[in-house]
Biopython code that builds the backbone (N, CA, C, O; Angstrom):
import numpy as np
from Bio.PDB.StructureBuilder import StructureBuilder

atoms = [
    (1, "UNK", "N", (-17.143, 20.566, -92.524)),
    (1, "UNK", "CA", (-15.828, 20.254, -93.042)),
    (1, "UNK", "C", (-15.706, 20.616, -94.516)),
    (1, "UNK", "O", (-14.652, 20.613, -95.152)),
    (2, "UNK", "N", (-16.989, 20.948, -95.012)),
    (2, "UNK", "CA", (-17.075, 21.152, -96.507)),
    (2, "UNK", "C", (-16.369, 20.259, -97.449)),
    (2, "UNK", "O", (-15.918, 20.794, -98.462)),
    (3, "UNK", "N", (-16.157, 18.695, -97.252)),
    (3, "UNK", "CA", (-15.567, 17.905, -97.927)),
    (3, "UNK", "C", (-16.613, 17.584, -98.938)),
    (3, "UNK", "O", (-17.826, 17.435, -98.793)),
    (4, "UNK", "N", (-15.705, 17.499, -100.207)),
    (4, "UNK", "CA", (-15.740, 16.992, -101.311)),
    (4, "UNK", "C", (-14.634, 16.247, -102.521)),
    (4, "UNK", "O", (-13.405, 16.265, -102.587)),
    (5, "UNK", "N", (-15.436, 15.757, -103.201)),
    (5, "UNK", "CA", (-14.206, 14.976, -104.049)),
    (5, "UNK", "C", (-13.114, 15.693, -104.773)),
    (5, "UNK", "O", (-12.364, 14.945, -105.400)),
    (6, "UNK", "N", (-12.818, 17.133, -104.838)),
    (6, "UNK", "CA", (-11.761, 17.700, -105.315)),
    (6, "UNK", "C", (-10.788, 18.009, -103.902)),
    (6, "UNK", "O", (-9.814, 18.756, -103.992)),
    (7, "UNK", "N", (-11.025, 17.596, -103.084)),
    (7, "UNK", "CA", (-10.108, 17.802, -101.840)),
    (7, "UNK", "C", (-9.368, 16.600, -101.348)),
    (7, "UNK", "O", (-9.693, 15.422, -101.500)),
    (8, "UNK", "N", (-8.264, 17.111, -100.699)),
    (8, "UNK", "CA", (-7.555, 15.981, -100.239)),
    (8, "UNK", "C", (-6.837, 16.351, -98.742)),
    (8, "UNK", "O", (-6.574, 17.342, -98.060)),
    (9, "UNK", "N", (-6.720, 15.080, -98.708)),
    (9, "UNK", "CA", (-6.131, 15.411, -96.416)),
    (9, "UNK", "C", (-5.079, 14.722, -96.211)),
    (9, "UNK", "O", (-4.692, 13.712, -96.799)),
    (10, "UNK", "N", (-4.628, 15.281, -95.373)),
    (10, "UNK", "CA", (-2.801, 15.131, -95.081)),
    (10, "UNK", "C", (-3.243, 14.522, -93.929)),
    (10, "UNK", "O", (-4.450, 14.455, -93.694)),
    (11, "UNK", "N", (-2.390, 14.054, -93.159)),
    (11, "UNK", "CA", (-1.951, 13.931, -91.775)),
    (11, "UNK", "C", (-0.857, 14.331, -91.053)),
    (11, "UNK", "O", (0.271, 13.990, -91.410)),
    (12, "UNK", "N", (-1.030, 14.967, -90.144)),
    (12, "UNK", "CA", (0.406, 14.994, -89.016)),
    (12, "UNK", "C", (0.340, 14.621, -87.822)),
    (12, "UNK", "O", (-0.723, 14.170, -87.395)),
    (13, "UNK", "N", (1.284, 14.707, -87.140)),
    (13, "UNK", "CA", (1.600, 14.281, -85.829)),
    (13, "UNK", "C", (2.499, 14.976, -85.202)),
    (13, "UNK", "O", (3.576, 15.215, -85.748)),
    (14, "UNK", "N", (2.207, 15.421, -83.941)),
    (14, "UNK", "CA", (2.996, 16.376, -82.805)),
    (14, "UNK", "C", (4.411, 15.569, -82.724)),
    (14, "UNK", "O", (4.152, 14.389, -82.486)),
    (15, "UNK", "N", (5.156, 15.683, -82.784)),
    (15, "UNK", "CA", (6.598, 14.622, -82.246)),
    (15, "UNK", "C", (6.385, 15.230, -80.641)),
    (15, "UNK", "O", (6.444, 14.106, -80.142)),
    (16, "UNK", "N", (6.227, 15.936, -79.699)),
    (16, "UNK", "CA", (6.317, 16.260, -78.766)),
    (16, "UNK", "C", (5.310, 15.099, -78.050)),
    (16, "UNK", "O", (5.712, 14.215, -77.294)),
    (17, "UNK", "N", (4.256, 15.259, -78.366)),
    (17, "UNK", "CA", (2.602, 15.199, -77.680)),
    (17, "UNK", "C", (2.155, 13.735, -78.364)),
    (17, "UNK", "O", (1.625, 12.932, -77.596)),
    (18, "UNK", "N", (2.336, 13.348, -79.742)),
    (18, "UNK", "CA", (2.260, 12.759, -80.730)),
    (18, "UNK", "C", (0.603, 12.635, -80.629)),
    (18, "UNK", "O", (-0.151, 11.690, -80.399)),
    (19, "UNK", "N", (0.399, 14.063, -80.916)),
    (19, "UNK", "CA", (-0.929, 14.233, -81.208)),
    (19, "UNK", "C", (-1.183, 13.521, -82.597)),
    (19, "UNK", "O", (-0.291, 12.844, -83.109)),
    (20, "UNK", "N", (-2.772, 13.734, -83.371)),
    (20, "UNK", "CA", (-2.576, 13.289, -84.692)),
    (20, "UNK", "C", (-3.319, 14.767, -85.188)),
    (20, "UNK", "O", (-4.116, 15.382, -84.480)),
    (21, "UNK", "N", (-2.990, 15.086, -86.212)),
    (21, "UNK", "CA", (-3.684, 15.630, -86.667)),
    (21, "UNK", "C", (-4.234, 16.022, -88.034)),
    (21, "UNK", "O", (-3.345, 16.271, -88.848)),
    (22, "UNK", "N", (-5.769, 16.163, -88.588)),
    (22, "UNK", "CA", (-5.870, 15.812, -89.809)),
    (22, "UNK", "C", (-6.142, 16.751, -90.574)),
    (22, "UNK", "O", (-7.150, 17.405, -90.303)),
    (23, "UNK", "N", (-5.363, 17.107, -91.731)),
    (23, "UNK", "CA", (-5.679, 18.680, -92.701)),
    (23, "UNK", "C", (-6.095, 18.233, -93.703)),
    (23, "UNK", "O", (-5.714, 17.189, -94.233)),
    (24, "UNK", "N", (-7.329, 19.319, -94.272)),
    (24, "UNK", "CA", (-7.983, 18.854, -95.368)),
    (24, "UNK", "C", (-7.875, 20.330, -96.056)),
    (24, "UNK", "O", (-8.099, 21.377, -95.449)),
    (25, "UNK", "N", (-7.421, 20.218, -97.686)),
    (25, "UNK", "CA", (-6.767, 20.915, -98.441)),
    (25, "UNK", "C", (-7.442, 21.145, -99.771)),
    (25, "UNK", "O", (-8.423, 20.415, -99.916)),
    (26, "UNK", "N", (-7.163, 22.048, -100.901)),
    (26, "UNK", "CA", (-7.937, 21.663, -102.141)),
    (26, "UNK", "C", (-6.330, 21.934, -102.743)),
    (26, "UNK", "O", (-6.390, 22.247, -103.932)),
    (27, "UNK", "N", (-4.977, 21.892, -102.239)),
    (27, "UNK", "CA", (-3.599, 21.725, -103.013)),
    (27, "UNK", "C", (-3.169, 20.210, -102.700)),
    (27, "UNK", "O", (-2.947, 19.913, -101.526)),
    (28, "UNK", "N", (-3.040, 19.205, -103.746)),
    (28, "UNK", "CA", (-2.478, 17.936, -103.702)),
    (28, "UNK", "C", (-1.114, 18.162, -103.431)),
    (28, "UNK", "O", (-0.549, 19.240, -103.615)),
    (29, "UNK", "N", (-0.597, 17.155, -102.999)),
    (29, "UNK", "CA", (0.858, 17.019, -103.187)),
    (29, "UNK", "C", (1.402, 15.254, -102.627)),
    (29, "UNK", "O", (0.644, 14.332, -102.328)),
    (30, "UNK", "N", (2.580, 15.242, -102.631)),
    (30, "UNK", "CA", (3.045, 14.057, -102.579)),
    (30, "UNK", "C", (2.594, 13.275, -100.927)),
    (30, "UNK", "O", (2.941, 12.101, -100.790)),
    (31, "UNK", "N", (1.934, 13.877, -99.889)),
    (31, "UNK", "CA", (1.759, 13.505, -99.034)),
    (31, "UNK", "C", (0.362, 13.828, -98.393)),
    (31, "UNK", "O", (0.122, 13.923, -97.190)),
    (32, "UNK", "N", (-0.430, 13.965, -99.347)),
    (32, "UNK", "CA", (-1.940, 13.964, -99.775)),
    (32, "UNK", "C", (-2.648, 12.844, -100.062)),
    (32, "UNK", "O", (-2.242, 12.156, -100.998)),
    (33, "UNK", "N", (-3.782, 12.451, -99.365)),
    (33, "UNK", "CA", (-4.734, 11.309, -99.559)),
    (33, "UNK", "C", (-6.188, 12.148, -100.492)),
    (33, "UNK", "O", (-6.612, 13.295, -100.355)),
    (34, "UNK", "N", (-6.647, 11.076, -101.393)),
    (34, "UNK", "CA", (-7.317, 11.825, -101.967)),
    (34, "UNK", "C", (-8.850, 11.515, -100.712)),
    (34, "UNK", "O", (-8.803, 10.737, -99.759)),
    (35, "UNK", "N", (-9.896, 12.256, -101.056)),
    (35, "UNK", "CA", (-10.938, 12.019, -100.037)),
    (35, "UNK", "C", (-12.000, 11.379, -101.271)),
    (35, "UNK", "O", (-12.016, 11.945, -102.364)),
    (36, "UNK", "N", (-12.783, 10.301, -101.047)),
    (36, "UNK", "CA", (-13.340, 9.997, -101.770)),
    (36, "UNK", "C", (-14.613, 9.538, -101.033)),
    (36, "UNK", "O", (-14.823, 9.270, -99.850)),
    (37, "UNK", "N", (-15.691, 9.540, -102.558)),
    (37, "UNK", "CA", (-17.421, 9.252, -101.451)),
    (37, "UNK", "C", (-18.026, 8.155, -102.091)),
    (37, "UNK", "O", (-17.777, 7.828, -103.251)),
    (38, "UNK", "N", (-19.019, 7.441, -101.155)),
    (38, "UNK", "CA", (-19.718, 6.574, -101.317)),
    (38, "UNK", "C", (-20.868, 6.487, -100.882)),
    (38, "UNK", "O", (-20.993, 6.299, -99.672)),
    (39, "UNK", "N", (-22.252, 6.612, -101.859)),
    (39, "UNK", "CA", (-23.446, 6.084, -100.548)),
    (39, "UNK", "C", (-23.718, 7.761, -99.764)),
    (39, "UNK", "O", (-24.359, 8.070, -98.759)),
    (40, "UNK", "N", (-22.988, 8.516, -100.653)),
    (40, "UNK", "CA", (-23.222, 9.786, -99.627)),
    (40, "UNK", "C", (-21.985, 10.161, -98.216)),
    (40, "UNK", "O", (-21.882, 11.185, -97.540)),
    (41, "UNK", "N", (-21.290, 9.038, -98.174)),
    (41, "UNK", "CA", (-20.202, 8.911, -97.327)),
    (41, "UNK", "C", (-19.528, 9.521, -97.927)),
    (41, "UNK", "O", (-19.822, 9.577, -99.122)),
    (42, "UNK", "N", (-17.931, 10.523, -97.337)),
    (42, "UNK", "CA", (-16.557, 10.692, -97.329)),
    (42, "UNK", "C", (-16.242, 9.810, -96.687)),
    (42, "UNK", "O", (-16.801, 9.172, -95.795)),
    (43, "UNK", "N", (-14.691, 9.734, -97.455)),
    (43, "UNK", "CA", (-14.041, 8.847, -96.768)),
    (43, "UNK", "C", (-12.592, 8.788, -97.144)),
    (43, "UNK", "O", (-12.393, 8.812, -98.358)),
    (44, "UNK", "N", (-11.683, 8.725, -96.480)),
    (44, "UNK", "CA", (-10.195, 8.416, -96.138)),
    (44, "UNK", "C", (-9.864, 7.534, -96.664)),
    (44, "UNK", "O", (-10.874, 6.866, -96.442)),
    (45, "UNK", "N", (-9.012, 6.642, -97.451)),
    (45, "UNK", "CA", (-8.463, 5.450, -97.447)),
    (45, "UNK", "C", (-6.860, 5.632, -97.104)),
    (45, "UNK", "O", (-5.895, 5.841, -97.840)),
    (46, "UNK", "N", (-6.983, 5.462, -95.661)),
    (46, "UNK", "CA", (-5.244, 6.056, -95.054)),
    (46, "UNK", "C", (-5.002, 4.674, -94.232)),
    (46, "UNK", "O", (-4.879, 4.780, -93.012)),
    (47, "UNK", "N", (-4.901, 2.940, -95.029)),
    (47, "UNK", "CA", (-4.368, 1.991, -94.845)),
    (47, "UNK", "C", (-3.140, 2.261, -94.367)),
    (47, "UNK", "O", (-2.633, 2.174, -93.249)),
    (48, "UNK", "N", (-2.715, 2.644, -95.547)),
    (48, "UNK", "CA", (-0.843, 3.060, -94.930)),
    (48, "UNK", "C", (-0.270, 4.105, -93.820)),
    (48, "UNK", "O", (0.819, 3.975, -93.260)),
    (49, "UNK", "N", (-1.021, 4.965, -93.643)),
    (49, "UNK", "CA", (-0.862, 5.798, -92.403)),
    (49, "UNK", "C", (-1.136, 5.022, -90.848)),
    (49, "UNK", "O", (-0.299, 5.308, -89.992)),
    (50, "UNK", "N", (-2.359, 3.969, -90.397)),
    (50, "UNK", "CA", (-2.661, 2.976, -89.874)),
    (50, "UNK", "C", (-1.203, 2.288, -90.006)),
    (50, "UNK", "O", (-0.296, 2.553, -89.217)),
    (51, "UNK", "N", (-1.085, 1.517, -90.917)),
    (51, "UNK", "CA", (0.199, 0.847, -91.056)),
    (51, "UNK", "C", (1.617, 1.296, -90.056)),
    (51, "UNK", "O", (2.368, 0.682, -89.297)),
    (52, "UNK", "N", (1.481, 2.825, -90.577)),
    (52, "UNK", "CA", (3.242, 3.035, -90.207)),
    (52, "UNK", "C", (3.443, 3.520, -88.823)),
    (52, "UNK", "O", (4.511, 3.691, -88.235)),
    (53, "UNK", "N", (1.810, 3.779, -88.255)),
    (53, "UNK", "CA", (1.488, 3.726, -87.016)),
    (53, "UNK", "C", (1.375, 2.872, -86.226)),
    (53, "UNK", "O", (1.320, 3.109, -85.019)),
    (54, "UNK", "N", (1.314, 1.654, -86.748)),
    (54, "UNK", "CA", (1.347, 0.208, -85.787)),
    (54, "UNK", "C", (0.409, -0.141, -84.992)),
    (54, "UNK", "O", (0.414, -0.913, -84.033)),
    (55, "UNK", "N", (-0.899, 0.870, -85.742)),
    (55, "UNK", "CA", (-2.642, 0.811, -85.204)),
    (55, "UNK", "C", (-2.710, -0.714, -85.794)),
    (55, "UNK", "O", (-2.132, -1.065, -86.823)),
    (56, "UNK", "N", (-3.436, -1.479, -85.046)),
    (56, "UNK", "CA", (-4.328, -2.704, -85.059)),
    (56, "UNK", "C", (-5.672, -2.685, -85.061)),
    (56, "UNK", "O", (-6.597, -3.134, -84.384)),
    (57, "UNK", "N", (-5.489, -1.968, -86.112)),
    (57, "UNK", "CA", (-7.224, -2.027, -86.951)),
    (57, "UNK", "C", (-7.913, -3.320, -87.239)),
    (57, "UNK", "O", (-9.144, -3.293, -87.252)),
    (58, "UNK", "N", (-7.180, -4.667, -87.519)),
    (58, "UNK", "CA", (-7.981, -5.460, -87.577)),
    (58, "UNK", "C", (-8.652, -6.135, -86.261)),
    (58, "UNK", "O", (-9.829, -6.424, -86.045)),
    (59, "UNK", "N", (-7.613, -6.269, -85.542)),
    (59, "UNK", "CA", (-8.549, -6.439, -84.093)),
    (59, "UNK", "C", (-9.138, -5.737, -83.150)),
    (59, "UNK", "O", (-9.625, -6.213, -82.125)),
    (60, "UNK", "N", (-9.107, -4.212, -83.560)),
    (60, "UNK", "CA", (-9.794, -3.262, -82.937)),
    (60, "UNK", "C", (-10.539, -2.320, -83.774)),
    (60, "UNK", "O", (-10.254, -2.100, -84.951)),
    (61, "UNK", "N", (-11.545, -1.745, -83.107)),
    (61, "UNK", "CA", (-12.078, -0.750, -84.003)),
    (61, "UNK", "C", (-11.745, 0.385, -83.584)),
    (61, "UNK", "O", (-11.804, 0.624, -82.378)),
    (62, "UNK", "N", (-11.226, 1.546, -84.702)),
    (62, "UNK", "CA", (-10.528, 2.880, -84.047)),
    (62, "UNK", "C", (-11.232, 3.988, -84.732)),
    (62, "UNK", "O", (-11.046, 4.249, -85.921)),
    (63, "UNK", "N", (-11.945, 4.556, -84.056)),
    (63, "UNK", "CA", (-12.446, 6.079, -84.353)),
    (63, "UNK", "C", (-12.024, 7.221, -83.931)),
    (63, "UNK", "O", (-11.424, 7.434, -82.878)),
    (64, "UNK", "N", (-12.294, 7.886, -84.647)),
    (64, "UNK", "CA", (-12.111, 9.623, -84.235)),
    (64, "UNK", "C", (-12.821, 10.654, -83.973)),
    (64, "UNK", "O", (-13.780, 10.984, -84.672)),
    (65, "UNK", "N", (-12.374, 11.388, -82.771)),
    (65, "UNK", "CA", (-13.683, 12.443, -82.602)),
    (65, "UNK", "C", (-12.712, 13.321, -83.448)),
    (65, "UNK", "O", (-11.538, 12.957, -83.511)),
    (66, "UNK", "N", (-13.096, 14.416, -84.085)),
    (66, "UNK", "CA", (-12.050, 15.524, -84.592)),
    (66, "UNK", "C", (-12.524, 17.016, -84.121)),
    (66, "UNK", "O", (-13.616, 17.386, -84.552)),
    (67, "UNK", "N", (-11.913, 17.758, -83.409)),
    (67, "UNK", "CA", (-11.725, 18.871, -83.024)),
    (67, "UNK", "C", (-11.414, 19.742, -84.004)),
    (67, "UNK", "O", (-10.512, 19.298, -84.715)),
    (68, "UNK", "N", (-11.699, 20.521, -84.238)),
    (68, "UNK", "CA", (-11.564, 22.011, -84.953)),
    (68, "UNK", "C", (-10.295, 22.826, -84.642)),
    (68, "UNK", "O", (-10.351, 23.075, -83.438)),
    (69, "UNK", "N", (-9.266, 23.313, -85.129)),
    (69, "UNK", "CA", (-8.104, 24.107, -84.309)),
    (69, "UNK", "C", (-8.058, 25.006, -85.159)),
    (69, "UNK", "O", (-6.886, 25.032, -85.536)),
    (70, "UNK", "N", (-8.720, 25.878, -85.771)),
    (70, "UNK", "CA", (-8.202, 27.334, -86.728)),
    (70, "UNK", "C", (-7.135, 27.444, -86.680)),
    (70, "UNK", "O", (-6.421, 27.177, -87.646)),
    (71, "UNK", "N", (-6.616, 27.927, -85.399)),
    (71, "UNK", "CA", (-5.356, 28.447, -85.038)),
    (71, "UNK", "C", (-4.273, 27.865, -86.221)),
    (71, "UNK", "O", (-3.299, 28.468, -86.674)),
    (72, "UNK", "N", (-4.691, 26.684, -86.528)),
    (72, "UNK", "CA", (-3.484, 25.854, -86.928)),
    (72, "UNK", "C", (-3.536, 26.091, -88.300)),
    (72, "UNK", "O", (-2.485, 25.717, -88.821)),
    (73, "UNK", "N", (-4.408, 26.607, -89.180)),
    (73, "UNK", "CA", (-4.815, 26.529, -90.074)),
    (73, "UNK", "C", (-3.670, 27.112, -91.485)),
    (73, "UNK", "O", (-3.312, 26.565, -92.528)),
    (74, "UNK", "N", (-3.398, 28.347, -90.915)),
    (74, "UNK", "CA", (-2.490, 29.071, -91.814)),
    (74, "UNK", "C", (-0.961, 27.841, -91.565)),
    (74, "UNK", "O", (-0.539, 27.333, -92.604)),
    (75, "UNK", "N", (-0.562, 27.623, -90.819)),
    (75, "UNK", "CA", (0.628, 26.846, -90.938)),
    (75, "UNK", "C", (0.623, 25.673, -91.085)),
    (75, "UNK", "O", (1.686, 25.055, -91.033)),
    (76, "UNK", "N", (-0.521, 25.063, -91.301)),
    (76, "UNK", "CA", (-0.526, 23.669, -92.024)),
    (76, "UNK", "C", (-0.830, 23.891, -92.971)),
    (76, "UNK", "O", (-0.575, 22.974, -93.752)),
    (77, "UNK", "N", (-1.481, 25.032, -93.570)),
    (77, "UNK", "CA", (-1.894, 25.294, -94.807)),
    (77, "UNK", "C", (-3.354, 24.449, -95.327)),
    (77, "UNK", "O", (-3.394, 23.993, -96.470)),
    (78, "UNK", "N", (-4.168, 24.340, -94.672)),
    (78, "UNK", "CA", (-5.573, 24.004, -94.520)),
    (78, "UNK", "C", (-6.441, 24.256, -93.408)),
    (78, "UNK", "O", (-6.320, 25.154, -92.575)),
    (79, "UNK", "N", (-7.283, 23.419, -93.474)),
    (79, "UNK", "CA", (-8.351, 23.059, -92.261)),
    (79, "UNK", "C", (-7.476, 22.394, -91.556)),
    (79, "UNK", "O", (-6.652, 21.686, -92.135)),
    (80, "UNK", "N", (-7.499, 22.502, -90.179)),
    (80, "UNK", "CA", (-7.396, 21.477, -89.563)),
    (80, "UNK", "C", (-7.871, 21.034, -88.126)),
    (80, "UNK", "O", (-8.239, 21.852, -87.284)),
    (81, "UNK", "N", (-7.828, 19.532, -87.891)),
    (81, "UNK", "CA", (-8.618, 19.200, -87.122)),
    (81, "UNK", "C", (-7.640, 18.392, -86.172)),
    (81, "UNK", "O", (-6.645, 17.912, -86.715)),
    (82, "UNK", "N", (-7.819, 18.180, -84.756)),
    (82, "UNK", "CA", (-7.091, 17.563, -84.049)),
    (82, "UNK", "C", (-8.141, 15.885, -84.281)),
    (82, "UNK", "O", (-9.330, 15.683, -84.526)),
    (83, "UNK", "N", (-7.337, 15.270, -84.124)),
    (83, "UNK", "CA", (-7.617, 13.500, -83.870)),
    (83, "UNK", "C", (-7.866, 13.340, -82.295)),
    (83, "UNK", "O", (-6.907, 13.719, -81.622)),
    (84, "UNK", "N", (-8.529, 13.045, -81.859)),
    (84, "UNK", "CA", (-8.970, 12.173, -80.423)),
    (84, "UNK", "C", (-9.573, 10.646, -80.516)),
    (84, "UNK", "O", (-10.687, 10.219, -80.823)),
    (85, "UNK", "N", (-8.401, 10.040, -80.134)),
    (85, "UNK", "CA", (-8.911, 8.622, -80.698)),
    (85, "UNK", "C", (-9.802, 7.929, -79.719)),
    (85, "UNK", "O", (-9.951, 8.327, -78.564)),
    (86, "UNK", "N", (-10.589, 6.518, -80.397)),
    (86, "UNK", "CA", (-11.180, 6.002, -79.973)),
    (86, "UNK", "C", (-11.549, 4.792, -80.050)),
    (86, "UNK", "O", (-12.434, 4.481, -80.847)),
    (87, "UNK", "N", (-10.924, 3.825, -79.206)),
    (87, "UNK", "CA", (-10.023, 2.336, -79.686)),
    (87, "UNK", "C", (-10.994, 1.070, -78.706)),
    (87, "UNK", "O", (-11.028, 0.948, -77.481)),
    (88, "UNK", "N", (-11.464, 0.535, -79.400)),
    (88, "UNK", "CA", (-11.936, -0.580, -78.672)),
    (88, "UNK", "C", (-12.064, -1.818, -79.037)),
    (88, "UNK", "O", (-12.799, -1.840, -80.025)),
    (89, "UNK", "N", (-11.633, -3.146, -78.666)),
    (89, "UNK", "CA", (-11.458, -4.360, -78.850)),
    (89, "UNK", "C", (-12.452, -4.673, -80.069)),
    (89, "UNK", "O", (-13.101, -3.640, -80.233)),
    (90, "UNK", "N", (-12.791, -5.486, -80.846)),
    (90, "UNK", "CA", (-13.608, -5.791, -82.030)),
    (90, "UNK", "C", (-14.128, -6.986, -81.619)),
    (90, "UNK", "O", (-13.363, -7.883, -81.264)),
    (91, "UNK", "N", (-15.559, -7.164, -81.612)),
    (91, "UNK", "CA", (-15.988, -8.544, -81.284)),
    (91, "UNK", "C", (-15.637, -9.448, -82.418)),
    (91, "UNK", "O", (-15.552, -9.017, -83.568)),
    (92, "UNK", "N", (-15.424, -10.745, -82.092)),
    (92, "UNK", "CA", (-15.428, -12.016, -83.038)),
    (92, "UNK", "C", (-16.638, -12.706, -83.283)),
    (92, "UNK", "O", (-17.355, -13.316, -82.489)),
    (93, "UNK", "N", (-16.742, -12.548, -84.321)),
    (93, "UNK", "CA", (-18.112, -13.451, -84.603)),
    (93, "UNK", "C", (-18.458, -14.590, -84.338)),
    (93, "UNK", "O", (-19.613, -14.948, -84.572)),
    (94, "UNK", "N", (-17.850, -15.144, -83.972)),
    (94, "UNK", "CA", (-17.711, -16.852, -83.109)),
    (94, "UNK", "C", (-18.458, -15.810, -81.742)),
    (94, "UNK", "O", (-19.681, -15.703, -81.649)),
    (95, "UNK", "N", (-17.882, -15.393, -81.159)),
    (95, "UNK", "CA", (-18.702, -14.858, -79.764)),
    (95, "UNK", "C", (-20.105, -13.773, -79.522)),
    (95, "UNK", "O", (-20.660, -13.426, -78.479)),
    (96, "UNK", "N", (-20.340, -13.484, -80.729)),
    (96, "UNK", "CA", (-22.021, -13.212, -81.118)),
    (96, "UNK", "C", (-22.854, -14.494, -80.849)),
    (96, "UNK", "O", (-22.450, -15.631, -81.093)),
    (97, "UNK", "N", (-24.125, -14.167, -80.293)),
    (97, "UNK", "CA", (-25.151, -15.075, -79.733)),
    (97, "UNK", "C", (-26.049, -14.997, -81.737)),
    (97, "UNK", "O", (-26.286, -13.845, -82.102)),
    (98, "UNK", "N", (-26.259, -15.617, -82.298)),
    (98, "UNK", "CA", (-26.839, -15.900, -83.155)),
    (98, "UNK", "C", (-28.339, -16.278, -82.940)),
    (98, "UNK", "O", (-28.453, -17.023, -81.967)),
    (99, "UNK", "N", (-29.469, -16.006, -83.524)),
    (99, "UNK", "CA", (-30.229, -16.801, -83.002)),
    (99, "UNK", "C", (-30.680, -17.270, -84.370)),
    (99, "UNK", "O", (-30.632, -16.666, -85.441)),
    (100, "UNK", "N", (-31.224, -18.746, -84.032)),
    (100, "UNK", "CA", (-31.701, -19.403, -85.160)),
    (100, "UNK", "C", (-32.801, -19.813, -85.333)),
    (100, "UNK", "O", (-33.089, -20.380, -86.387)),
]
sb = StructureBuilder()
sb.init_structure("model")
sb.init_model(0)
sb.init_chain("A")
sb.init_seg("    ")
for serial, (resi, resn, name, xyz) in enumerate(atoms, 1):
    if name == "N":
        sb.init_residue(resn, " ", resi, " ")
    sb.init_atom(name, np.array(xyz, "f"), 0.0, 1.0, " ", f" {name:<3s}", serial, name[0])
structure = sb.get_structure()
């Protein structure tokens, strides 16, 4: 993905398909997340994209596989990658077996 801290990633979405899909850029603009690292991690902070999507991240955990699409590349004007999500209930820590 060649991410680094001078890059930043957009998001879109198919209105047809309402695919997601995620472009990663080295041109900012007003609808640009910056990508930032930690620990050797990249990482997203796209709270508000979650948000306006009406994902329930706190009671679920949601990952992504991301696909590669060249094709798409020149008309999004980056990399880009398709989203394939991956959503599953979040255990509660009350229902972990603890042992003491």
């Amino acid at each position: 993905m060649n991410l680094a801290d001078e890059k930043f990633a957009k998001f879109a979405q198919d209105d047809e398909s309402g695919t997601l899909y995620l472009i990663i850029t080295d041109m900012r603009n007003e609808d640009c997340f910056d990508i930032r690292s930690s620990s050797g991690y990249y990482f997203v902070p796209a709270k508000m994209m979650f948000d306006s999507l009406g994902m329930d991240y706190e009671n679920n955990v949601v990952m992504y596989d991301l696909v590669r699409k060249p094709p798409l590349d020149e008309t999004l004007e980056g990399q880009v990658f398709m989203m394939k999500s991956r959503i599953s209930k979040r255990k509660d820590k009350k229902d972990e077996d603890i042992d003491t």
